[in-house]
C-alpha positions in Angstrom: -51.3 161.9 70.1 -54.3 160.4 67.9 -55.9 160.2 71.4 -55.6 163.2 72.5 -56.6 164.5 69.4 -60.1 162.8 69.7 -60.5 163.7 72.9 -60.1 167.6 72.0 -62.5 166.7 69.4 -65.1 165.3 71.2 -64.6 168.4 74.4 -65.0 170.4 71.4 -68.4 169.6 69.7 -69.8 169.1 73.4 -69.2 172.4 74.4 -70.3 174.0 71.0 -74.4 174.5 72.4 -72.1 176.6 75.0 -69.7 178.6 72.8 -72.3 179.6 70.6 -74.2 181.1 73.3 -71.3 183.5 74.2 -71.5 184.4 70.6 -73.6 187.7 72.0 -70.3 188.9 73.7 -67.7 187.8 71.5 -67.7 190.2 67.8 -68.6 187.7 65.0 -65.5 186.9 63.1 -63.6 185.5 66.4 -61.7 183.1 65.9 -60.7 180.1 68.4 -58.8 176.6 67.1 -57.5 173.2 68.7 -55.6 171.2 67.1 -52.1 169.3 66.0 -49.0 170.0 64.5 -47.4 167.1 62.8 -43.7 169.1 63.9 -44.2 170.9 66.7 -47.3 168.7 69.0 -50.3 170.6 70.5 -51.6 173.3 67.9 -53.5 176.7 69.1 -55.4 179.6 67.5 -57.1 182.7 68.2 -57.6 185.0 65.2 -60.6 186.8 63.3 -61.8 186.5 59.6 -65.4 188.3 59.0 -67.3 186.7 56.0 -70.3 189.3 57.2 -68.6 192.4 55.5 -69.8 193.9 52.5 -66.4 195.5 51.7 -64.7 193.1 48.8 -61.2 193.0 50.7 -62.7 192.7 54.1 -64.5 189.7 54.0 -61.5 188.2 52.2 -58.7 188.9 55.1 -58.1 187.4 58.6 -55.2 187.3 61.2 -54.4 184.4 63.7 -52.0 184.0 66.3 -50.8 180.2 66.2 -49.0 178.6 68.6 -48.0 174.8 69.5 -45.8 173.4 71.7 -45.3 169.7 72.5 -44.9 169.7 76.3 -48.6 168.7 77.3 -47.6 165.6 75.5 -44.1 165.3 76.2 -43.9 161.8 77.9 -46.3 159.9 75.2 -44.1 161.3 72.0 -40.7 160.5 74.1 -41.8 157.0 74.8 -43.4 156.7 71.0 -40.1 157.5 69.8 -37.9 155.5 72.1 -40.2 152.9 71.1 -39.8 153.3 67.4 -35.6 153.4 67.4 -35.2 150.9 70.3 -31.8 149.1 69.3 -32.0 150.7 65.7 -28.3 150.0 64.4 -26.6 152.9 62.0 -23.6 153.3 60.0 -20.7 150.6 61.0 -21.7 147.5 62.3 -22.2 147.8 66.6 -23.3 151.3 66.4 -26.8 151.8 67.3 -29.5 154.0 68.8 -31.1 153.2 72.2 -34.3 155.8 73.1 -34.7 159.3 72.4 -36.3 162.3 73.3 -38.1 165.5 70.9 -39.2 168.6 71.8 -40.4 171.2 69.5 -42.5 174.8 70.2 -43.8 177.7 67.7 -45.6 180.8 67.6 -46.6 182.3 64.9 -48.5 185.6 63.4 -50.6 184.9 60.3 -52.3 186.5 57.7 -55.0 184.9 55.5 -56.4 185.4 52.5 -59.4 183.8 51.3 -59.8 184.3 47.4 -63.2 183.3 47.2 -64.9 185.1 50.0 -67.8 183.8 51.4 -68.6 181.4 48.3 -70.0 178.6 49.4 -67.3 175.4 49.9 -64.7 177.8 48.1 -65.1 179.8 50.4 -63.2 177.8 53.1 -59.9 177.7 51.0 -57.1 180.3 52.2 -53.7 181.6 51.1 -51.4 182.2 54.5 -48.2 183.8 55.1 -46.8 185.6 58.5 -43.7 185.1 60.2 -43.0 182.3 62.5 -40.8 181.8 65.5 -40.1 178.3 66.3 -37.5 175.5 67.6 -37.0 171.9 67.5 -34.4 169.9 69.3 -33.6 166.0 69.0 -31.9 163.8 71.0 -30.7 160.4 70.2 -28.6 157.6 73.0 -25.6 156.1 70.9 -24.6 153.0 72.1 -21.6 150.3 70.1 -20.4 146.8 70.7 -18.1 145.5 67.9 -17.7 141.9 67.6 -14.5 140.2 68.1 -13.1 142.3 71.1 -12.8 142.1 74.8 -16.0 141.6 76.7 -17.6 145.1 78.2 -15.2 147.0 75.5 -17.4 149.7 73.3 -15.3 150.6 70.8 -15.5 153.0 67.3 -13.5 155.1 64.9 -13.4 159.2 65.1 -11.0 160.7 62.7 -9.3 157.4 61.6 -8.4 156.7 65.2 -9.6 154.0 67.2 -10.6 154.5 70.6 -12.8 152.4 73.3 -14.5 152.6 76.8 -14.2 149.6 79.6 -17.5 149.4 80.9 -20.9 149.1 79.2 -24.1 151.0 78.7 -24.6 154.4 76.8 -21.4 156.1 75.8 -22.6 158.8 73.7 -25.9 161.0 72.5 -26.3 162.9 68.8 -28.6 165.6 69.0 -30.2 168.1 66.3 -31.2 172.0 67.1 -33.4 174.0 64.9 -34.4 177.5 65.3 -36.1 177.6 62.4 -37.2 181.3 62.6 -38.7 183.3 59.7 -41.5 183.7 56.9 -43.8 181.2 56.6 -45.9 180.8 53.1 -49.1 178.1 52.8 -52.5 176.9 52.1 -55.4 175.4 54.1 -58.6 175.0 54.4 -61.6 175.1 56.9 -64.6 173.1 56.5 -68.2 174.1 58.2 -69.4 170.8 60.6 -72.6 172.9 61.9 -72.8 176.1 63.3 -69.6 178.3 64.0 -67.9 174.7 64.1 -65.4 173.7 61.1 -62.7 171.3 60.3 -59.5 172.7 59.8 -56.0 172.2 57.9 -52.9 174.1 57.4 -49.7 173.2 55.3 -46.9 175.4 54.5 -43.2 175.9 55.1 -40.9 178.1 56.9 -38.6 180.1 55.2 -35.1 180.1 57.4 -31.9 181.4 56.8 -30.4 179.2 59.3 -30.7 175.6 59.0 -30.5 172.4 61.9 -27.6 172.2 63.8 -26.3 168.1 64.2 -24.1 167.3 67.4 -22.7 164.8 69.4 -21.4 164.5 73.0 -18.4 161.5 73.5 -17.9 161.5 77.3 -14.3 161.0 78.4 -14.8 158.8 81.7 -13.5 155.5 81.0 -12.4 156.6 77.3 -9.1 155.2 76.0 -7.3 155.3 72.5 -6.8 151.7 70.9 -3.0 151.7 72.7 -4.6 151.7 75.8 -3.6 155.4 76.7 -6.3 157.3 78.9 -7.8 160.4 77.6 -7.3 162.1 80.5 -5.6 164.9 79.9 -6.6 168.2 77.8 -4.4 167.6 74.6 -6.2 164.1 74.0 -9.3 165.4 75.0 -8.7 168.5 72.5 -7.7 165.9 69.9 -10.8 163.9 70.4 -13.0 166.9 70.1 -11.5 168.1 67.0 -12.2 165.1 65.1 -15.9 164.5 66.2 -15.9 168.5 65.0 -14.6 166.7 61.6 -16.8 163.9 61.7 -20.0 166.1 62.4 -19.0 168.6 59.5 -20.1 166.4 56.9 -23.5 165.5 57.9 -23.9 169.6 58.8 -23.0 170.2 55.2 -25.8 168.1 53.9 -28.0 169.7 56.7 -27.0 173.0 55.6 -28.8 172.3 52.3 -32.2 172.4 54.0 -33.6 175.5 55.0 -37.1 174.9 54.7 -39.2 173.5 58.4 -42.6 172.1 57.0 -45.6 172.8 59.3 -48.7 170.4 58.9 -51.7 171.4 60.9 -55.5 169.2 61.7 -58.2 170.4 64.0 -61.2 171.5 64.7 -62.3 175.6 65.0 -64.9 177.6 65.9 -66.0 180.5 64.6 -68.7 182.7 66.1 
């Protein structure tokens, strides 16, 4: 991401002796902005803030439509992340992660405010809110190997009952969802480089009434209770189900408690 980020930059300040020469046919105020977004990848702009107008309230307003998504990058942040929780163990002793994936996406209509007008320096500092429509979704590969039994048994406890798989490799995934849609409040700034050119940064959170959803898939191919005894049939599998439903309910509890997405955004803008 850092390099892709550079390279934006550097696209950027070499096509500036070109932007500002469309400048005639675009209205002053336009806005145009390339970024990241530390939770939701590639990050977007067009708006339009006027620090020409005389009007008090005028020169102090702007609008943006923001969006980001992380699928132009998709394959570096997957294998950064697999990278990072390679063999990672959690909770009891066997269980670990192996690899995982992210994606994430927003869009988002903004309003800012910029107290100090056209001051100079302070007058790069802005008050943001607008609404935001966004989503985020996680996955993790769960692999566990306890010490002690049978060679190419994966075993672990759901519910206080004790279950394994004959066979190796990965026997589960936990994933997260987040549709974290709804008011967004924040700060930022943007910095003049030369000409139209600035720096830019955004940080705020998203209000939502509806906070991440956890879950976890346990496949049933080779899956056995301790006894030995398949789960093959729907009243096992139902009874497996139920207690990864009660095993998921306490983590959701303490997810349930956050209902706040943060959004951190760096780039550079232009405006003519």
């Amino acid at each position: 991401m850092k390099k892709l980020f550079v390279l934006a930059s550097v696209a950027t300040m070499a096509a500036t002796p070109a932007v500002a020469g469309l400048g005639s046919y675009i209205p002053t105020g336009t806005e145009l902005g390339l970024g990241m977004s530390a939770t939701s990848g590639v990050n977007g702009f067009v708006g339009y803030a006027n620090k020409n107008f005389d009007s008090f309230w005028w020169k102090r307003l702007g609008v943006r439509l923001d969006f980001a998504s992380t699928s132009l990058i998709q394959s570096t942040i997957n294998n950064q992340l697999s990278n990072a929780v390679q063999d990672v163990e959690i909770g009891d002793k066997g269980i670990r992660i192996n690899g995982g994936e992210l994606e994430s996406k927003h869009i988002a209509a903004l309003v800012d405010f910029y107290p100090f007008g056209n001051t100079w320096f302070l007058g790069g500092w802005r008050i943001t809110g607008g609404y935001v429509f966004g989503d985020l979704k996680m996955t993790a590969d769960l692999t566990g190997e306890i010490d002690g039994l049978p060679a190419g048994k994966i075993a672990f406890s759901l519910g206080g009952e004790k279950y394994y798989y004959d066979g190796n490799g990965v026997h589960g995934t936990a994933n997260l969802k987040w549709n974290y849609n709804g008011p967004y409040a924040g700060t930022g700034f943007d910095i003049g480089l030369f000409r139209g050119l600035k720096l830019f940064m955004d940080a705020g959170v998203v209000f939502t009434s509806k906070a991440a959803e956890l879950g976890a898939d346990v496949p049933f191919t080779n899956l056995h209770k301790a006894d030995g005894t398949p789960v093959d049939n729907d009243a096992l599998k139902a009874q497996v189900n139920a207690a990864k439903a009660s095993a998921l309910k306490e983590g959701q509890d303490e997810l349930d408690k956050y209902k706040f997405f943060p959004m951190v955004k760096l780039g550079l803008m232009y405006r003519f």
